[in-house]
N, C-alpha and C positions, 0 to 999 in steps of 0.2 A: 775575584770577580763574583756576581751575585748575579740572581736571573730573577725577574719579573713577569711572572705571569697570574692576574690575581691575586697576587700575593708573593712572597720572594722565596728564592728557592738557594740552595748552596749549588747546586749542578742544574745543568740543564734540562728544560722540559720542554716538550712537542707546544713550536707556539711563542716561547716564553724569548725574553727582551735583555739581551746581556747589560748589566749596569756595572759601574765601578766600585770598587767597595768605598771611594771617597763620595760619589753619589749619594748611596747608599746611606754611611754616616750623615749625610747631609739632611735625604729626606726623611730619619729616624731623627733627627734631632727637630726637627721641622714640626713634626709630631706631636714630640714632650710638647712644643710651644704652641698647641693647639690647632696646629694647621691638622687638617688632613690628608692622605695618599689619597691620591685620586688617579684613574687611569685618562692619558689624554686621547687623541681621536688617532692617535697612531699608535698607543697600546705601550707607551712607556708610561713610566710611573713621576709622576709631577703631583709638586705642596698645590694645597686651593684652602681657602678661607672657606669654615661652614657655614652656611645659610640655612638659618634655623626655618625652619616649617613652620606655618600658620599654627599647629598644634604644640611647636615645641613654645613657640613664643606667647600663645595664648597660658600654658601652663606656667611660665615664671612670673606673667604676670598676675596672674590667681594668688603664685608662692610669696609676691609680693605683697599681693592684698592684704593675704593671713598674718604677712607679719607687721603689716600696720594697723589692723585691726587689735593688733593684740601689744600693741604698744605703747609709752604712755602719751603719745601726741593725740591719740585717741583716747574716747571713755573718761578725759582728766577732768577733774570741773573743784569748783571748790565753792563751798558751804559757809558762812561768816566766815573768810580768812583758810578754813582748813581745805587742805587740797586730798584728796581722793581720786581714786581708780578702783575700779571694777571691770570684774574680768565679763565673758560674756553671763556665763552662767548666773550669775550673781545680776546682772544687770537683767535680766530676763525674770530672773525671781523676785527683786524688787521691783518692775513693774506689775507684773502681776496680786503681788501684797497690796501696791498702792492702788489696784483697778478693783481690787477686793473690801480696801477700805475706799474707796470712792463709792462703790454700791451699797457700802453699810450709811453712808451719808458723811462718813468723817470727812474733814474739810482739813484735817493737820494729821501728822507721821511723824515718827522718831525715825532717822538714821545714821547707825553707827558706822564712824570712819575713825577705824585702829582703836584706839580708846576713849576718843571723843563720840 
């Protein structure tokens, strides 16, 4: 037998919820598979599905963003036939070249893609 209170105990404690040790296995296995222990309104230990938070779910999607930002669905584009990518940095630097040669009056740019 196993005891629940807050957390699980091998012996009993002031308070705490006697579970079976097949329980027990059950809700520990519940776990690995992502559920979490949650305590119910009566103070035993029951699996529940997490429910991300406004803040957890706004952050994966951000984790998302950065990795389509940085991917080549984005940034791809291609030049007579050759295809190119640029990362941010590089695409920040080449506007900038190009907004530097637009105030010198140049009207054309070289840009090199790999060896082309």
């Amino acid at each position: 037998m196993k005891y629940w209170k807050n957390g699980f105990y091998d012996e009993y404690q002031e308070g705490s919820v006697e579970i079976t040790d097949e329980y027990y296995n059950q809700l520990l296995a519940g776990q690995s598979a992502g559920l979490l222990i949650a305590e119910s309104k009566k103070g035993c230990p029951i699996l529940v599905v997490h429910e991300a938070s406004i803040e957890e779910i706004r952050a994966q999607k951000l984790d998302e963003l950065r990795l389509f930002d940085s991917s080549e669905a984005v940034n791809q584009f291609s030049i007579n036939g050759v295809l190119g990518w640029l990362n941010k940095s590089t695409r920040v630097g080449l506007m900038n070249s190009i907004n530097i040669e637009k105030e010198a009056g140049r009207s054309e740019t070289s840009i090199w893609i790999g060896d082309t």
